[in-house]
C-alpha positions as CSV (number, residue, x, y, z in Angstrom):
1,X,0.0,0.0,0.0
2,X,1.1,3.2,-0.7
3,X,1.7,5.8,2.1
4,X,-0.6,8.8,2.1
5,X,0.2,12.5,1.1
6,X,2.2,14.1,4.6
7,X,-0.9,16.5,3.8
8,X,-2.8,13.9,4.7
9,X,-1.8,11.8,7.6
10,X,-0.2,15.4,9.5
11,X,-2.0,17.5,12.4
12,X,-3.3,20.6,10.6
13,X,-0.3,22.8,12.4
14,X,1.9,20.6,10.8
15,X,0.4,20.4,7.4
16,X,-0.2,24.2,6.9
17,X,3.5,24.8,7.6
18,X,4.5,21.6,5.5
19,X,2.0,23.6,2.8
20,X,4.1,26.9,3.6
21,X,7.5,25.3,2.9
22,X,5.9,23.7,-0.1
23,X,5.1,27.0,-1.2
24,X,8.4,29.0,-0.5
25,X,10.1,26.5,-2.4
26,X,8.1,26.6,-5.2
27,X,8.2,30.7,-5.4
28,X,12.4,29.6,-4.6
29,X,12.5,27.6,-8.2
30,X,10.0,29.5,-10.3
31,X,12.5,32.8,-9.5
32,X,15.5,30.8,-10.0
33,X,13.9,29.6,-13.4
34,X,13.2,33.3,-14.4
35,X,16.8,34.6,-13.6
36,X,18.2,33.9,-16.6
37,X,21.9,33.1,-17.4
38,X,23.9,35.7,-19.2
39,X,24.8,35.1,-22.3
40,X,27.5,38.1,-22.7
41,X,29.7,39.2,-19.7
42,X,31.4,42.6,-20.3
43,X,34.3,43.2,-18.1
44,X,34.7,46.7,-17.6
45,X,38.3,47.9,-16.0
46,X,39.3,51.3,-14.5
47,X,41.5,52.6,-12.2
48,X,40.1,55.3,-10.2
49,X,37.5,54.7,-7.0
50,X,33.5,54.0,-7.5
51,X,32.4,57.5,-5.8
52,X,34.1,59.4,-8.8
53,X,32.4,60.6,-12.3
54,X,34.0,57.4,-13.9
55,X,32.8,54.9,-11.6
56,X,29.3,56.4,-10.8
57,X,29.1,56.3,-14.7
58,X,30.3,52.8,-14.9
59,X,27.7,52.0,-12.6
60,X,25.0,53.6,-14.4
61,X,26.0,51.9,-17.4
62,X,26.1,48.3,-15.4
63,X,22.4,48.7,-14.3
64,X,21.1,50.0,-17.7
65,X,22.5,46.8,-19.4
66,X,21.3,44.3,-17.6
67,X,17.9,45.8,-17.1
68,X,17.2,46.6,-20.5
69,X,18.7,43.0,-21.3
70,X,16.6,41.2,-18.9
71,X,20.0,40.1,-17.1
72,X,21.1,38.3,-20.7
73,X,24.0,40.5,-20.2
74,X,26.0,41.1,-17.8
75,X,28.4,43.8,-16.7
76,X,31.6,43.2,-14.3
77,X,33.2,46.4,-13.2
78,X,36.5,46.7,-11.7
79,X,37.0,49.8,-10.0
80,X,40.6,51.2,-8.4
81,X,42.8,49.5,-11.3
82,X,41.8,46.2,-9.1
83,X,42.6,44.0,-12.6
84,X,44.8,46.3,-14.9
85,X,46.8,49.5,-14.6
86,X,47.8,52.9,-16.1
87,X,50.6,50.7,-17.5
88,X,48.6,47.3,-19.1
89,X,45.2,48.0,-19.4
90,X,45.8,48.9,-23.0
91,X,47.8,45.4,-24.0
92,X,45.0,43.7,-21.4
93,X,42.3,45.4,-23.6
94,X,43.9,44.6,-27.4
95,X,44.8,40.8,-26.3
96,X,40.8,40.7,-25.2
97,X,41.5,39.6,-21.3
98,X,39.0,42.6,-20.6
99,X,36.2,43.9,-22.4
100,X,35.8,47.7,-21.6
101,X,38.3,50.6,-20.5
102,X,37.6,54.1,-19.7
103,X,41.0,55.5,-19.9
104,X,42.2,59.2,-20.0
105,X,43.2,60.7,-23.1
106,X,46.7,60.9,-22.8
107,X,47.1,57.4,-22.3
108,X,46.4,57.2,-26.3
109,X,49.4,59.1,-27.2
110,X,51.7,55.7,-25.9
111,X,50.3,53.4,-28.6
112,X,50.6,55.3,-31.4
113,X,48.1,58.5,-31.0
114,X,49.7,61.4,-30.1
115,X,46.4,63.9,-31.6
116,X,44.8,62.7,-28.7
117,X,47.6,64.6,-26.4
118,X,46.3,68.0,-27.7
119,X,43.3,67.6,-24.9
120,X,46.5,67.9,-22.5
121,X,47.8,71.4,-24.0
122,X,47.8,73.8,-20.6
123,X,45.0,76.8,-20.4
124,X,44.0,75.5,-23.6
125,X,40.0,75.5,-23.0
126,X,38.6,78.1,-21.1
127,X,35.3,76.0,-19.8
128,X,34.0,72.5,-20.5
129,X,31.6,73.7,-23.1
130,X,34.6,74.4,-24.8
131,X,36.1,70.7,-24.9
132,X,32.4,69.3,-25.8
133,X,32.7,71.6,-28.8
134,X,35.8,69.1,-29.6
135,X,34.7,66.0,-28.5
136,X,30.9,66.3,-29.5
137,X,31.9,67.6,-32.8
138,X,33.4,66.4,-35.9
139,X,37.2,66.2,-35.0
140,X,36.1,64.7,-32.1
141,X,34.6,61.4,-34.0
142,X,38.1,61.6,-36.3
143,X,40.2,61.2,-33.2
144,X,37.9,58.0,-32.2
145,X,38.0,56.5,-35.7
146,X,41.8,56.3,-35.9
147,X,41.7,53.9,-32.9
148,X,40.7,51.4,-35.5
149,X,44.3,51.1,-36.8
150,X,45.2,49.6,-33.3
151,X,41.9,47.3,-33.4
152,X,39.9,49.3,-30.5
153,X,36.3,50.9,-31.2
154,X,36.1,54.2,-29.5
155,X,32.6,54.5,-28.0
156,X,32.3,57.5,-26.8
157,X,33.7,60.6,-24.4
158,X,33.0,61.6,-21.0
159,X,34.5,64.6,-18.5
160,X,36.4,64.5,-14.9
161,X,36.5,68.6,-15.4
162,X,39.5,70.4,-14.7
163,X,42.8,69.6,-13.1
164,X,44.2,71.1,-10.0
165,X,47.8,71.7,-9.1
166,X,48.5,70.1,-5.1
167,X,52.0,70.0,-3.2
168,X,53.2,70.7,0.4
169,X,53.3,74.0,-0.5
170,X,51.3,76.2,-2.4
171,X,51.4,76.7,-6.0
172,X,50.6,80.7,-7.0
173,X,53.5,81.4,-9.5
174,X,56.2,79.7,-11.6
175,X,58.6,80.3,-9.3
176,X,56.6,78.0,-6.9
177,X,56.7,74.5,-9.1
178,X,61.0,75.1,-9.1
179,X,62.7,71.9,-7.9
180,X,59.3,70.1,-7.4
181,X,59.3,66.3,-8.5
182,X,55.8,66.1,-10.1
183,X,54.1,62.9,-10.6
184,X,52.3,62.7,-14.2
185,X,50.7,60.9,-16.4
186,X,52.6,59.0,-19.7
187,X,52.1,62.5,-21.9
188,X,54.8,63.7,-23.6
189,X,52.5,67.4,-23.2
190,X,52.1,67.4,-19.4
191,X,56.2,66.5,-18.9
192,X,56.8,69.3,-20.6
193,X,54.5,71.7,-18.8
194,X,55.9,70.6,-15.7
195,X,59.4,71.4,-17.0
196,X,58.4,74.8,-18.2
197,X,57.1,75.8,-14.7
198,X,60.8,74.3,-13.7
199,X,59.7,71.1,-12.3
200,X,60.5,67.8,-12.8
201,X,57.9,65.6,-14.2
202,X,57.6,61.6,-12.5
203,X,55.3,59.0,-14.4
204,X,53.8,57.0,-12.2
205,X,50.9,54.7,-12.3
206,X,47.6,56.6,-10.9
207,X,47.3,53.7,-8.4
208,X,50.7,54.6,-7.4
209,X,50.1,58.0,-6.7
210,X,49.1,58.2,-2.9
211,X,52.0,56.3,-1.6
212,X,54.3,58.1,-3.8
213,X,53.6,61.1,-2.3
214,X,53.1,59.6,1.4
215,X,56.5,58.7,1.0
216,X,58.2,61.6,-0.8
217,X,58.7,60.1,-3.9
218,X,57.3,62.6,-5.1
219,X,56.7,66.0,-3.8
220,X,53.3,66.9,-6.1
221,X,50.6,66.1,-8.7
222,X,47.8,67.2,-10.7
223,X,44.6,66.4,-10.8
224,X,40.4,66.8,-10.7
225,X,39.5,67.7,-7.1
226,X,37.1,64.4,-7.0
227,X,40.4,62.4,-7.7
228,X,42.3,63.9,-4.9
229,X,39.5,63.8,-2.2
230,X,38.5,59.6,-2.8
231,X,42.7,58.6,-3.3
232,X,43.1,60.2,0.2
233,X,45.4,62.5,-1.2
234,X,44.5,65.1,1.1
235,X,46.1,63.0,4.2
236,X,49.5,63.7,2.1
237,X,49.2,67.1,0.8
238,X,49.0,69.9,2.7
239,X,48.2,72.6,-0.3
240,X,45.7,72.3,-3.0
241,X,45.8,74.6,-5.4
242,X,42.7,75.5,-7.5
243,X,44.9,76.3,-11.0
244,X,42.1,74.8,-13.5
245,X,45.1,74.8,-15.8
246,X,43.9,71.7,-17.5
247,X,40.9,69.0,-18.7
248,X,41.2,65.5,-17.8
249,X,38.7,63.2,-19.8
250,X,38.1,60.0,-20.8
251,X,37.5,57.7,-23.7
252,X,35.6,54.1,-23.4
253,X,37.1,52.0,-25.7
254,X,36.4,48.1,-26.7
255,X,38.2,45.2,-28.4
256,X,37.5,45.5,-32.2
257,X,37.3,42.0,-32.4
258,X,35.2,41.7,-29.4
259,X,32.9,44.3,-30.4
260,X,32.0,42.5,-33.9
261,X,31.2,39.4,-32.5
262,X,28.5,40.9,-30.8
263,X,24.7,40.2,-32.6
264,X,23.8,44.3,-34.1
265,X,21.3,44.4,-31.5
266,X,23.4,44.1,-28.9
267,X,25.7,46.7,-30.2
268,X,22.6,48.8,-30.2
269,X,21.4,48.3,-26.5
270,X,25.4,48.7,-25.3
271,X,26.0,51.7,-27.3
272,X,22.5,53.3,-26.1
273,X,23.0,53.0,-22.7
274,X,26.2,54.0,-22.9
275,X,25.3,57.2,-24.1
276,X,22.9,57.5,-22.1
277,X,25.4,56.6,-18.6
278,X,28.4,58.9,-20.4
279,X,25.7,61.7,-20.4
280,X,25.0,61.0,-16.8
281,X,28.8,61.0,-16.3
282,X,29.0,64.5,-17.5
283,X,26.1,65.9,-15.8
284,X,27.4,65.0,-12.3
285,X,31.6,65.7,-13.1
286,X,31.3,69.5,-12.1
287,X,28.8,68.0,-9.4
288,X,31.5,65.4,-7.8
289,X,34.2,68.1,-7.7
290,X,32.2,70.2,-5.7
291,X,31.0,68.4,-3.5
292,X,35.1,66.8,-2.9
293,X,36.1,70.3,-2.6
294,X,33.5,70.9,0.3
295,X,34.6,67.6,1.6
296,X,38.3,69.0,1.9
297,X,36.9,72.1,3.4
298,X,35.3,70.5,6.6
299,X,38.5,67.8,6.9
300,X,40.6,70.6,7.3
301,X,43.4,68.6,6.4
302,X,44.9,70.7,3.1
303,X,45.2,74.3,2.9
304,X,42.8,75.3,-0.4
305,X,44.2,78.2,-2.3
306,X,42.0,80.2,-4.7
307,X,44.1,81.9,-7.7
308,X,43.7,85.2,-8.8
309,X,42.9,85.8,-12.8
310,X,46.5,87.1,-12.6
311,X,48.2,84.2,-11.0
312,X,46.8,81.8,-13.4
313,X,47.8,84.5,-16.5
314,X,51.4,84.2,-15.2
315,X,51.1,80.7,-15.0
316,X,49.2,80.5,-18.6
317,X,52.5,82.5,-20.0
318,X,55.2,80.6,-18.6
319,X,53.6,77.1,-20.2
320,X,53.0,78.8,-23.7
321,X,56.0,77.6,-25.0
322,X,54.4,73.7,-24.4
323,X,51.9,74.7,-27.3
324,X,54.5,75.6,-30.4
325,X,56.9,73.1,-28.8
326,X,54.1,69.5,-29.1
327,X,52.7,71.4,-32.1
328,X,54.4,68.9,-34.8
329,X,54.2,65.4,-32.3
330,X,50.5,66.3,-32.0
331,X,49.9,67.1,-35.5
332,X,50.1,70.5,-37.5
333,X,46.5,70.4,-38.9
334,X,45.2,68.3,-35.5
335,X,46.3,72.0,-34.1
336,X,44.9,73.6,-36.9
337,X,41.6,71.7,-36.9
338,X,41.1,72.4,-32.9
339,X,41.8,76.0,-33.4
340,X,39.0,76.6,-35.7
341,X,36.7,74.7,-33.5
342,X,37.2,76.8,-30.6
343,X,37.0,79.9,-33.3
344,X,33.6,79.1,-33.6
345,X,32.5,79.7,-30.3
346,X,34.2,82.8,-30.0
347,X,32.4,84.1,-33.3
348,X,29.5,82.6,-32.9
């Protein structure tokens, strides 16, 4: 004989929670039945910390994808160069161990792209509106085209605003940066404006940075305000100077090869909500600083120094010479091309 049903032969107490479990465990499988398995994983690299521009806009871009996708694909992001640095997140990218990079201009002026390096040029745009003029615009779509050559598919742009100049001392005038060893970024543009303002410029790794200055490697850097509050650099450095003598941005790039295996579609959803998460990236950059540089205000920890129009003219004079000197390694009608572009909004 068969034994009866546990619904059957149980005390009611026992069978409604028997029912309960039942029912839990059903709910349990049907959800794990609807999860779905991703089909694509995109492993997305950078090097800097979550809470800035780059990483909130990663993170917008992680949540787009898998919920327009239905979780079929799925984003892995990688924050605080936790898989690849400033120095192999390039080679990691072209021999396809990760899928995504969002890596600062000047970083394509090392393999091979040295037109990119003109976004480095010192005091050379006055506001951002300025640099979307370049990258929103016509040359801006040239510069990401030529990445094909070294089989990467620019995707778009996005800001981190303007850099700021930081030390153990502060820096007002030329005479200031003298002596200074002044860590910098693998641009062949920003050495030299360090040695115009009689520095000496360090590359380092951005990871690298902190501890190189905690322990004196070097004495300075440069960078967005929203960089130097979440890498701590304000426990090391005890002058921050607001210079805005520069733009740092950013470029999201893919494997070539990666990028046409992908069905169209898909290439349509990633590139949508990319947009869409790089225009939510811009919109909160000039946010992020601000909110750093009130952060660094009630820590009290770094003296914040406010230049006058004239300070930063005198500093704008003594890098001038960067301009004519990077002229022919950026390219003469790169130079050409950017001038007229910013001639526009100044006739216009």
């Amino acid at each position: 004989m068969s034994p009866l049903p546990f619904s059957a032969c149980a005390a009611p107490a026992d069978r409604r929670q028997w029912l309960r479990g039942l029912a839990a465990a059903t709910l349990a499988s049907t959800s794990l039945r609807a999860a779905p398995t991703p089909e694509i994983t995109l492993r997305f690299s950078h090097v800097v910390a979550e809470e800035t521009p780059k990483g909130l806009a990663a993170n917008r871009f992680r949540l787009l994808i898998e919920q327009r996708s239905g979780g079929r694909i799925q984003v892995l992001i990688y924050p605080d160069a936790q898989l690849y640095g400033d120095h192999d997140e390039m080679q990691a990218l072209q021999l396809g161990a990760v899928d995504l990079l969002a890596p600062s201009l000047s970083k394509f002026g090392r393999i091979g792209f040295p037109e990119f390096e003109l976004f480095d040029l010192p005091f050379l745009f006055e506001e951002v509106a300025d640099v979307r003029r370049i990258t929103q615009g016509r040359l801006g779509q040239r510069l990401l085209a030529r990445l094909s050559h070294q089989g990467l598919v620019g995707l778009g742009y996005f800001d981190n605003g303007f850099k700021q100049m930081s030390a153990n001392r502060p820096l007002l005038a030329p005479a200031d940066f003298v002596g200074l060893r002044m860590r910098v970024q693998a641009s062949r543009v920003i050495a030299a404006q360090m040695r115009a303002l009689g520095a000496h410029p360090v590359t380092l790794p951005f990871s690298e940075t902190r501890r190189a200055l905690a322990s004196g490697v070097v004495d300075g850097t440069e960078n967005p305000v929203s960089n130097f509050w979440t890498q701590r650099m304000h426990e090391v450095q005890t002058d921050l100077s607001l210079t805005e003598h520069g733009y740092l941005g950013y470029a999201v790039v893919t494997n070539q090869r990666f990028w046409m295996s992908l069905a169209e579609s898909d290439r349509a959803l990633i590139g949508q909500a990319l947009r869409e998460a790089l225009a939510f990236g811009n919109l909160i950059a000039d946010t992020q600083n601000d909110k750093a540089l009130a952060a660094l205000h009630a820590a009290g920890t770094t003296r914040i120094h406010t230049l006058t129009d004239g300070q930063r003219a005198r500093l704008a004079r003594a890098v001038e010479p960067v301009h004519q000197a990077l002229a022919n390694r950026i390219g003469l009608q790169w130079m050409d091309d950017l001038r007229q572009a910013l001639k526009q909004r100044l006739s216009g």
